[in-house]
C-alpha positions in Angstrom: 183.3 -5.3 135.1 182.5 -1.6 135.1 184.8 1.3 135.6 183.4 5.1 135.9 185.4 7.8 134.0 184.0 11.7 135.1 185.0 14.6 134.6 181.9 16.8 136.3 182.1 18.1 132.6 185.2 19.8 132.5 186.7 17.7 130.2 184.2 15.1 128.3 186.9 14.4 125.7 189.7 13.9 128.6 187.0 11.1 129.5 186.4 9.5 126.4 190.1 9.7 125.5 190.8 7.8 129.1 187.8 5.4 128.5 189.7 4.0 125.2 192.9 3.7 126.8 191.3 1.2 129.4 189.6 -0.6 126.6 192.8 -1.2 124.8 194.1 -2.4 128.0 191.9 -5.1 128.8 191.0 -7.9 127.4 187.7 -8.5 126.3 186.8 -12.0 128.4 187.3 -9.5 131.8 183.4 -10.2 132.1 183.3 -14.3 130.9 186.2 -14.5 133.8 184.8 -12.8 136.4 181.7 -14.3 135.7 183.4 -17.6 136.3 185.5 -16.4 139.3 181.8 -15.9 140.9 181.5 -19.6 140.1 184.4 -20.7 141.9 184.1 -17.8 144.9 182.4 -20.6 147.4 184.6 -23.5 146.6 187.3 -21.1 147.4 186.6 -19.9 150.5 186.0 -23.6 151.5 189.3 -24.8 150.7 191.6 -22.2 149.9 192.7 -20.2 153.4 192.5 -16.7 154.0 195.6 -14.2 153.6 198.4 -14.8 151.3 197.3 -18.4 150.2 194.1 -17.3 148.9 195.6 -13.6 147.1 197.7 -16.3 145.9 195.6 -18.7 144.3 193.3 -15.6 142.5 196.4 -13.8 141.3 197.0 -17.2 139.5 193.6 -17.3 138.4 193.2 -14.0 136.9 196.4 -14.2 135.1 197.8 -18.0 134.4 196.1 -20.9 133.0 192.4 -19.9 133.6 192.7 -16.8 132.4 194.4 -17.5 129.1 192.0 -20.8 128.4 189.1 -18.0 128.9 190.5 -15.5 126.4 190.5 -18.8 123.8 187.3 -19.0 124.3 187.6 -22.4 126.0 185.4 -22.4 128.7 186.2 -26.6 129.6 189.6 -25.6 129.3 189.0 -22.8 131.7 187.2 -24.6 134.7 189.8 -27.8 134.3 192.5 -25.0 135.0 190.5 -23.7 137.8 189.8 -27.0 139.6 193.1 -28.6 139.0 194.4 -24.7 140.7 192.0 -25.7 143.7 192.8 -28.9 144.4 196.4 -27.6 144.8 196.2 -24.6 146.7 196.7 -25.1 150.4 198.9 -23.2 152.2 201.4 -20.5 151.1 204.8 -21.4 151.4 207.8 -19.9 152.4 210.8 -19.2 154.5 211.4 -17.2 157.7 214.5 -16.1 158.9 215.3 -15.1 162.3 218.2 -13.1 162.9 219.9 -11.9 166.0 221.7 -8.9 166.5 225.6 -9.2 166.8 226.7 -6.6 169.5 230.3 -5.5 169.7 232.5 -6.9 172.9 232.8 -4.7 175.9 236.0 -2.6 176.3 237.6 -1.3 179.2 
């Protein structure tokens, strides 16, 4: 993962200081989990519709299971998460409500 700080040089220090603050930020296995989100980007978009369903099962990767077996250095741990999170993601689900408009009785 790269992110560019600039400042077109008016304010190198303002750069640096902003650079630390996104290091403190982030964890250091960003790059193993990205790395293994590229292994598991095809599989994906095999199984795993498009839209909310798929937002859905990468917001889950990046931040439940997978995620936290990464940062513990437990790449087995990590990949079990991540197949046992693609063999149940399917659809999104949830509720719809339809609701008509109430209109006031006529008067004469």
């Amino acid at each position: 993962m790269a992110i560019a700080i600039g400042t077109e040089g008016a304010g190198p220090v303002l750069a640096q200081m902003i650079r630390a603050r996104i290091d403190q930020m982030l964890s250091p296995s960003l790059g193993r989990l990205a790395a293994l989100a590229a292994d598991y980007r095809e599989a994906v978009d095999r199984l795993v519709p498009r839209g909310v369903s798929r937002r859905i099962f990468w917001r889950r990767f990046f931040s439940g299971d997978v995620a936290s077996a990464v940062d513990a250095h437990d790449v087995a741990a990590a990949r079990r998460a991540a197949n046992v999170l693609l063999s149940t993601s399917g659809k999104a689900e949830g509720k719809i409500w339809l609701v008509a408009p109430v209109r006031a009785p006529k008067t004469f």
